[in-house]
N, C-alpha and C positions, 0 to 999 in steps of 0.2 A: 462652270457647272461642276467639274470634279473637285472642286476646291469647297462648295455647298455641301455635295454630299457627304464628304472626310469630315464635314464639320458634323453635320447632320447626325454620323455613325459617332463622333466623337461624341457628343452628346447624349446621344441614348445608351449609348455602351457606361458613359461614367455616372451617370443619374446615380441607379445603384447604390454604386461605392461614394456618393455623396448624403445619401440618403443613408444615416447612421442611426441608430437606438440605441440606448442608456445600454451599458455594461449591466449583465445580470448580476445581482448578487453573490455571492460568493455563498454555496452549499457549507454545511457546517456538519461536520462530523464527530462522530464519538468512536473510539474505542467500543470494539463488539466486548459483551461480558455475558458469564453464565445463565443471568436473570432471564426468567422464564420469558419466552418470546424471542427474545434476542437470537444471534444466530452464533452457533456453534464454534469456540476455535480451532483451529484445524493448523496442521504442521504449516500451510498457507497464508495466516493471519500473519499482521506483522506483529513484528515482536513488540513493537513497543503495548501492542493490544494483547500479548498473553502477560506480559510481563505487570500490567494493568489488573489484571485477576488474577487472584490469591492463589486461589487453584492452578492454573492454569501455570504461576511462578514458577509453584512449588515442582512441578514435573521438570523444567524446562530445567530451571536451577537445579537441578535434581540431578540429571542429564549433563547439563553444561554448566560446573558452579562457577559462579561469578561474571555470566557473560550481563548481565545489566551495570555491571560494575567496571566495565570492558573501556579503556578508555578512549576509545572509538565508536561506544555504543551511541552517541548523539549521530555518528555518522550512518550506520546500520538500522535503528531503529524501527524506520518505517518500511522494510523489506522483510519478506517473509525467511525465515531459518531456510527451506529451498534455496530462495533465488542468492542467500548467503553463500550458502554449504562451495559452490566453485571458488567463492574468494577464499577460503578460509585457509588454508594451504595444508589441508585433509587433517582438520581438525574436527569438521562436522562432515564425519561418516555414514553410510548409507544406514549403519548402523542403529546411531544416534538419531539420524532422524525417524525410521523406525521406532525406537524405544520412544521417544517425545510423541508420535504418533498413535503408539499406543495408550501413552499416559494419558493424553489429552480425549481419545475416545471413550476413556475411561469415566470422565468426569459426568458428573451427572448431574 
């Protein structure tokens, strides 16, 4: 009889995890840009999405010249200037990210 039931729970416990559905697709994104509607870049955004608009270069590269040139930048890209600024080994100042922040509020 305890040998029924172990089976029994074995069973309804693994249904479930047998009971699989197709993998969802894969979401597709864009780099956020200026255009009206779009959402705002912010010190936040990754870099490779300000570096993406013109505008948005020009402050950053402005600030930091040549960091899309950075031969690391394939590695950093997709992280925001923040979540960089601890790797950098006090290259991106509280300061800098300030000025970048104000540049980019700037933009209109």
């Amino acid at each position: 009889m305890k040998l029924f039931a172990v089976a029994a729970l074995l069973t309804l416990t693994a249904a479930p995890a047998m009971a699989q559905t197709a993998p969802a697709a894969p979401a597709t994104t864009t780099p956020a840009t200026t255009t009206p509607g779009a959402a705002k870049l912010t010190i936040d955004s990754p870099i490779e999405a300000l570096v993406a608009d013109p505008a948005a270069k020009a402050v950053v590269e402005g600030t930091i010249p040549g960091l899309s040139a950075h031969p690391s930048y394939d590695q950093f890209k997709a992280m925001s200037l923040t979540a960089v600024q601890p790797y950098s080994g006090g290259a991106i100042t509280d300061e800098i990210i300030k000025k970048i922040t104000d540049g980019l509020a700037a933009i209109k």
